[in-house]
matplotlib code that plots the C-alpha trace (Angstrom):
import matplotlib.pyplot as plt

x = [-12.3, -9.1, -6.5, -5.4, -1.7, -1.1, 2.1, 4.0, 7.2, 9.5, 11.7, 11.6, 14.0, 11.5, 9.1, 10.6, 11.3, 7.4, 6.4, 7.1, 4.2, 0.9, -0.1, -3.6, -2.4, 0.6, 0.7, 4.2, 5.4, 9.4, 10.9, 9.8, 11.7, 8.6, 6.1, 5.8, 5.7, 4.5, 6.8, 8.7, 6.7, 9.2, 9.1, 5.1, 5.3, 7.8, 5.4, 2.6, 4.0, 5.1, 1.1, 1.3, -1.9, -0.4, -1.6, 0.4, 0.5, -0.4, 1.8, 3.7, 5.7, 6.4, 5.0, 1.4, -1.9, -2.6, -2.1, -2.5, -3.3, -0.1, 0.3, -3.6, -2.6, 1.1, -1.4, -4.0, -1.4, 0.0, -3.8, -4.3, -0.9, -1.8, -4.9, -3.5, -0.8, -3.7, -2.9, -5.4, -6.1, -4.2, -3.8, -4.8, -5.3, -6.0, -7.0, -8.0, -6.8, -8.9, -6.7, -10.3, -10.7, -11.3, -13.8, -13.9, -10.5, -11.2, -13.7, -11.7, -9.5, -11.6, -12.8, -9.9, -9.2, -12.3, -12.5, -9.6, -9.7, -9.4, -7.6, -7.2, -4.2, -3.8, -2.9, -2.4, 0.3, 2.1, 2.3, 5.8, 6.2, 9.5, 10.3, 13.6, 15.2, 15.2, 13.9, 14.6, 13.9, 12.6, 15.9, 19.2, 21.7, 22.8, 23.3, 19.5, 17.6, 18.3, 17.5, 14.6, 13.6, 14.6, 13.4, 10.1, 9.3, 10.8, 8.7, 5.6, 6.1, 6.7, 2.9, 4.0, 1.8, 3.9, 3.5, 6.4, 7.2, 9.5, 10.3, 9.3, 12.7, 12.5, 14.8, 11.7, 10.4, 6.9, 5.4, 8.0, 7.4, 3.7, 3.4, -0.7, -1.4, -4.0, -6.0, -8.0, -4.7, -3.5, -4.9, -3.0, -1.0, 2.3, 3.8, 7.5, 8.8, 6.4, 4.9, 2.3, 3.8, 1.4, 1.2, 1.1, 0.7, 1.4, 1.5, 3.1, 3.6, 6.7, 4.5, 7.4, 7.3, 3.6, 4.8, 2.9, 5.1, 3.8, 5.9, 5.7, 6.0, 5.9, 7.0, 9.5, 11.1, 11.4, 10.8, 14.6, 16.6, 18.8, 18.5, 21.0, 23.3, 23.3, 24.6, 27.9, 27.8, 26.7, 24.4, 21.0, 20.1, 16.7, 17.7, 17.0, 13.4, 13.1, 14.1, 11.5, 8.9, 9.2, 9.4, 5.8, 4.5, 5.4, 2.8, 0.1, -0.2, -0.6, -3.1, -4.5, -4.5, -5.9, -3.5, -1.7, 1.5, 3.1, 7.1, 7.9, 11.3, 13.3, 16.4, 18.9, 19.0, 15.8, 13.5, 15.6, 12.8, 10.1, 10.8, 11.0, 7.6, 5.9, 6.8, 5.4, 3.5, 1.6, 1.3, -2.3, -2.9, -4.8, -2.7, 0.8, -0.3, 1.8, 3.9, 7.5, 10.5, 13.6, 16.2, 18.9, 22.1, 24.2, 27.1, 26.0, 27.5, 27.2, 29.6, 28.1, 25.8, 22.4, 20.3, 21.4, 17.5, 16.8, 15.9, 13.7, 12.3, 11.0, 10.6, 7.3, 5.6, 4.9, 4.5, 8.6, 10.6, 14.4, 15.6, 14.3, 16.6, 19.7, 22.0, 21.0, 22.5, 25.8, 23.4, 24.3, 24.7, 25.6, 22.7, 20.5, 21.3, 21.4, 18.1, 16.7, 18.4, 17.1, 14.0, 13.8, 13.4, 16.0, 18.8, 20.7, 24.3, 26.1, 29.1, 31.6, 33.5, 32.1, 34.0, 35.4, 32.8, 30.0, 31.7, 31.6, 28.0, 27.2, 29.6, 26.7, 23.9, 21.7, 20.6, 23.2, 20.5, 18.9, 22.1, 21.7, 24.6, 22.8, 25.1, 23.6, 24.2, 21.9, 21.0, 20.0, 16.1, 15.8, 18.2, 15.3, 12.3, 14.0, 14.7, 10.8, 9.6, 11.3, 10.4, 7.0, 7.0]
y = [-19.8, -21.6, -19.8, -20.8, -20.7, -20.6, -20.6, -20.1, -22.3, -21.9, -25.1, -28.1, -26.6, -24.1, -27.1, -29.2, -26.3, -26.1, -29.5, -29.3, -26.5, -27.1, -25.8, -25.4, -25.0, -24.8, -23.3, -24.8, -23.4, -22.5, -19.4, -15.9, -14.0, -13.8, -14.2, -18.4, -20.9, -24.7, -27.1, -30.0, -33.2, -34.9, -31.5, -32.5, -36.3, -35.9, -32.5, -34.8, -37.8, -35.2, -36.0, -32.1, -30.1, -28.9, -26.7, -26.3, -23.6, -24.0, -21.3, -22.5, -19.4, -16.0, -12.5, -12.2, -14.3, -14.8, -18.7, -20.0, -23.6, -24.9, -23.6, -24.5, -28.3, -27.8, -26.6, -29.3, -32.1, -30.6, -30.1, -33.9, -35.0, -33.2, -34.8, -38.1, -37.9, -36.5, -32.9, -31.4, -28.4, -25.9, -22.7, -21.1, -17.6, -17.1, -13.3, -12.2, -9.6, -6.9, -8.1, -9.6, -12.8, -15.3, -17.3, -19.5, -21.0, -20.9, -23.4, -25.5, -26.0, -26.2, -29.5, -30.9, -30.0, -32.3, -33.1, -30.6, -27.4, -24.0, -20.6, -18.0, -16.8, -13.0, -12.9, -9.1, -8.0, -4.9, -1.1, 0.8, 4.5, 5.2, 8.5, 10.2, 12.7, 10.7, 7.9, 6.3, 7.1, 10.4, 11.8, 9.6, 12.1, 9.7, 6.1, 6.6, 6.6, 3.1, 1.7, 3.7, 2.4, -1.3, -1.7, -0.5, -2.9, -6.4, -6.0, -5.3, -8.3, -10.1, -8.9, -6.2, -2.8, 0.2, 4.1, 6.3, 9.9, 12.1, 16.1, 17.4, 19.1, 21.4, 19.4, 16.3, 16.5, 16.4, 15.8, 13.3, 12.0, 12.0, 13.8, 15.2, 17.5, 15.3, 18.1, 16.1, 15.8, 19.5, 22.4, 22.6, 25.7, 24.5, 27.6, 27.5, 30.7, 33.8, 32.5, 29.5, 27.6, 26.0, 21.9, 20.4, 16.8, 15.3, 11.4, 9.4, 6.0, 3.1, 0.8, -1.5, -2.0, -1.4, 1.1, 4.9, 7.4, 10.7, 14.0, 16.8, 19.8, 23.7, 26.8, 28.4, 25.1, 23.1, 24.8, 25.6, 23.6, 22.0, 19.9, 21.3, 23.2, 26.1, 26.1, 27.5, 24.7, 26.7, 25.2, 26.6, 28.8, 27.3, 23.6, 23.8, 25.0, 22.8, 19.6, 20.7, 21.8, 18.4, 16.2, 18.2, 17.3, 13.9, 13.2, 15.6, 13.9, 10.2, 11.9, 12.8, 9.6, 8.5, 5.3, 4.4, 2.8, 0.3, 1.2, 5.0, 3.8, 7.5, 7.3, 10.2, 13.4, 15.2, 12.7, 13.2, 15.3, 12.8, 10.1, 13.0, 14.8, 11.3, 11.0, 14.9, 17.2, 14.4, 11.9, 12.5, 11.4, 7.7, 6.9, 6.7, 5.9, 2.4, 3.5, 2.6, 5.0, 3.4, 6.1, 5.0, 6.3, 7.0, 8.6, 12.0, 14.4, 17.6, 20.1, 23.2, 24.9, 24.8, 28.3, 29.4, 29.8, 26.1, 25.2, 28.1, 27.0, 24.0, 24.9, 27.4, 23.9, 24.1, 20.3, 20.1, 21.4, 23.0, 20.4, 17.5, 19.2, 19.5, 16.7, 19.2, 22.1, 21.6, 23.0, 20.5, 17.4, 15.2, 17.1, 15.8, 12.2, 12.9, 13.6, 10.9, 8.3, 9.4, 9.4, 6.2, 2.6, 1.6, 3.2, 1.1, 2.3, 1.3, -1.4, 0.7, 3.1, 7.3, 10.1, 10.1, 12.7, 10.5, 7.5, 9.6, 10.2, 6.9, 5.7, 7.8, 6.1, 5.1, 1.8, -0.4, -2.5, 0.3, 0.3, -2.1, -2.5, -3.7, -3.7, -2.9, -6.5, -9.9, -10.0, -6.3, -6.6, -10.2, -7.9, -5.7, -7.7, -9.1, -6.1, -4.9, -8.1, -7.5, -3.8, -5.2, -8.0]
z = [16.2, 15.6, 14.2, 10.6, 9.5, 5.9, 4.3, 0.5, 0.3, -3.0, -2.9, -0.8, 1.8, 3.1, 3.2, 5.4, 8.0, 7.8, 8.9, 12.8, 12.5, 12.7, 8.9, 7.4, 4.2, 2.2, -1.2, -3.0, -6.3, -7.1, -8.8, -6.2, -8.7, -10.9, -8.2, -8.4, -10.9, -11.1, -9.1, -10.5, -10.2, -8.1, -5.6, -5.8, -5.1, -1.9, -0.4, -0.8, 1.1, 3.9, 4.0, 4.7, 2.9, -0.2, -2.9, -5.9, -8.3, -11.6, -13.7, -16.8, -17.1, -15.6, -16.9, -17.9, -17.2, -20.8, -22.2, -25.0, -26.4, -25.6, -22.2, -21.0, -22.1, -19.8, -17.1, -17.3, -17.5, -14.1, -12.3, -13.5, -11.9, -9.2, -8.8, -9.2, -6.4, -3.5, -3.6, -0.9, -3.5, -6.2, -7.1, -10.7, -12.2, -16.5, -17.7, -20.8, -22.9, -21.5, -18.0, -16.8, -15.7, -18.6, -17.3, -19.8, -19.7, -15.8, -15.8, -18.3, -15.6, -12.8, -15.0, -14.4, -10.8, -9.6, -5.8, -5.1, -3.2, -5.8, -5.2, -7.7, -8.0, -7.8, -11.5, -12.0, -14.0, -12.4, -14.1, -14.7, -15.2, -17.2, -17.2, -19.2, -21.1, -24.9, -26.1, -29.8, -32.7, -31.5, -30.0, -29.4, -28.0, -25.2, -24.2, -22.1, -25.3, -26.2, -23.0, -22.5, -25.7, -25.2, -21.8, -21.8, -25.1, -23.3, -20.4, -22.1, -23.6, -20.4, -19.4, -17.7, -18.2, -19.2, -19.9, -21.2, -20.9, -21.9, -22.8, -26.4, -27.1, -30.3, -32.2, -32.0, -35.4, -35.0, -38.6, -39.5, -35.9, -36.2, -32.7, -32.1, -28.8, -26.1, -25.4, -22.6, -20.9, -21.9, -20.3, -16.4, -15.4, -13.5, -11.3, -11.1, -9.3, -10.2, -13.5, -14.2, -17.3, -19.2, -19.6, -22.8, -23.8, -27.3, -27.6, -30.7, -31.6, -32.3, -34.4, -34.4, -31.1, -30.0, -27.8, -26.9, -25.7, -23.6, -24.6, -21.9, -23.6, -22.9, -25.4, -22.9, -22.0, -25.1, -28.1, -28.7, -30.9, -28.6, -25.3, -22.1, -24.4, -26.5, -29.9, -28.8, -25.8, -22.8, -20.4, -20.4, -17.7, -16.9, -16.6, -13.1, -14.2, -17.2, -14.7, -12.2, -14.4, -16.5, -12.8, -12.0, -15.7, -15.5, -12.0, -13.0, -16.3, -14.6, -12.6, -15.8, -17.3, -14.2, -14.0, -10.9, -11.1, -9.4, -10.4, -11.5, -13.5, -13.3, -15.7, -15.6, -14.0, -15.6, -13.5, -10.5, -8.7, -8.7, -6.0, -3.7, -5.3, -5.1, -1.4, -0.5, -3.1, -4.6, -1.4, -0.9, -4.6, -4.6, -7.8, -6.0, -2.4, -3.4, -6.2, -5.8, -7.3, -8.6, -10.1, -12.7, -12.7, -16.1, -17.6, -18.2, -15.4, -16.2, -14.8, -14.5, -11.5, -11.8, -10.5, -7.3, -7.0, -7.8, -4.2, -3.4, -6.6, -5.1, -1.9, -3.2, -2.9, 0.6, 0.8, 0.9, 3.9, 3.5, 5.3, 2.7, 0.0, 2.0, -0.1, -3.0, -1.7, -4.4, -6.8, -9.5, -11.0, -7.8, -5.5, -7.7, -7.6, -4.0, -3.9, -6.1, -4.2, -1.3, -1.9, -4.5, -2.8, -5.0, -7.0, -10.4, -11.0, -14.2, -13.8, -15.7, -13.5, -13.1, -12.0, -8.7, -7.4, -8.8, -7.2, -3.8, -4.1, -4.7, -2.0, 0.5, -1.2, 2.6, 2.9, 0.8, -0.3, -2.0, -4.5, -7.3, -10.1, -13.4, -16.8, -19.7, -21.6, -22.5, -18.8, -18.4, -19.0, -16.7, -13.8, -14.2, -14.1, -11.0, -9.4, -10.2, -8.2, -5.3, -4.5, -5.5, -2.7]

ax = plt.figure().add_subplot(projection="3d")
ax.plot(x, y, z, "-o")
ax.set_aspect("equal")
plt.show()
């Protein structure tokens, strides 16, 4: 059998490097960003005369598979140029809402694509986890709550399949907020030190936005009426518990729900646990033998020491060695973003400046390339999307 060498160029640049090679097939399309899009015509008319065997994509736009009128006609005009100027084949991919594939705008394209070679194009959209402290309108005590709630909307509408969860703190107003417990998901003991803390799960709505968020919730943990701090300002005792109890929560849920995702989106401290619990106590879970863990870093230091027990707290999971959870022997706020960065595949620092001791931990952050700086302006949910696509590929 003679071997077959197939190759994906994004520009006309990497083409010509590909001639000298002896190519079976070379699929052209620009923007890798968002995972390929239709080439210019004139990109088109010069591959062909390369007399090289080229197979354009057809994809009007990035995001989801899902096209309407207007962008089936955009993608029958470029099958029927492509037709026209010799193309050996193309490359095509339509779902439906129910993220099948619509067969019937398939062959409608097919139609079109007569005497040409067909691939279909992977055309999956890809699943993100965000996971935090707040979200609007439910609670909005820090800057996290806005993004968490901007975020999450703008890449659903981008295609993108998301899930949201967060801690039911007692001051979450749950009539006003229309919160209801999912017992199918409730039910699971989570042992943290000497006692087994039950799990519950309560879902509500943001109509406005078409979003579902997922509220971990437990009596001991969240029933008070405040978040870290007393009413007098002091830091709770337990945080260390409530942070690893809520990390725990988070994964057996998604096991739960049964859904594997592709990103898990960790923003602020509370979530700082998971990329390391992804990577040992639920490794052997099918849902997150791909999952990738990128941890967000905001302005929210805390200066107080968590539990002096914290690590042996974690280390009762017998999946986790001392040695794993040596950047958190501080016992506070910069162990923890220790920890997530280590464990994350990539880690998003604001552009404004952070305290010098934040600034040092950061400084540490091992690879570079993990560290990405992302301001939270225009461009923040397109940095994003970037950023998503390139742990992804």
């Amino acid at each position: 059998m003679i071997p077959q060498l197939e190759v994906c160029t994004f520009n006309i640049s990497d083409l010509k490097k590909t001639i000298k090679y002896n190519v079976s097939r070379i699929e052209l399309c620009i923007n890798k960003d968002v995972g390929g899009l239709t080439p210019p015509k004139k990109d088109i008319e010069f591959a062909v005369e390369t007399n090289m065997p080229i197979h354009p994509i057809i994809r009007p736009r990035g995001g989801n598979f899902l096209y309407n009128n207007q962008e089936m006609k955009s993608m029958i005009n470029s099958i029927s140029f492509c037709r026209e100027m010799g193309c050996k084949g193309i490359v095509i991919g339509v779902l439906d809402k129910k993220n099948d594939i619509d067969i019937q705008k398939c062959n409608e394209l097919i139609k079109y694509a007569y005497g040409m070679s067909l691939t279909f194009h992977m055309a999956k959209s890809f699943r993100v986890l965000y996971v935090a402290s707040e979200i609007k309108p439910f609670l909005n005590e820090t800057y996290v709550s806005e993004i968490v709630r901007k975020l999450p909307q703008e890449m659903q509408e981008k295609g993108v399949e998301i899930r949201i969860l967060v801690p039911r703190f007692g001051l979450i107003n749950e009539r006003k907020n229309r919160l209801h417990e999912v017992v199918r998901l409730s039910g699971l003991n989570i042992s943290i030190g000497d006692d087994d803390k039950p799990l519950i799960i309560k879902v509500a709505s943001i109509p406005a936005a078409k979003l579902q968020v997922y509220f971990i919730d437990n009596e001991d943990y969240f029933k008070r009426k405040t978040v870290f701090k007393n009413k007098s300002g002091k830091f709770h005792k337990d945080n260390d518990e409530r942070c690893l109890f809520f990390c725990r929560g988070v994964l057996e849920t998604v096991i739960k729900l049964g859904w594997s995702p592709d990103i898990i989106h960790c923003n602020d401290w509370m979530s700082s646990l998971i990329p390391l619990l992804v990577k040992t106590s639920f490794s052997e879970s099918h849902l997150f033998e791909n999952t990738k863990c990128i941890f967000s870093i905001y302005k929210n230091e805390f200066k107080e020491k968590l539990d002096k027990k914290f690590i042996e707290k974690i280390l009762d999971d017998e999946e986790i060695d001392e040695k794993m959870l040596s950047s958190l022997k501080s016992n506070d706020y910069n162990g923890l973003l220790s920890v997530a960065a280590e464990y994350s595949n990539a880690v998003i620092r604001p552009k404004e400046e952070l305290s010098k001791k934040v600034e040092e931990t950061i400084s540490n952050i091992s690879p570079k390339k993990k560290l990405h700086t992302i301001d939270n302006d225009e461009k923040s949910v397109e940095s994003h999307y970037k950023l998503y696509n390139e742990i992804l590929n």
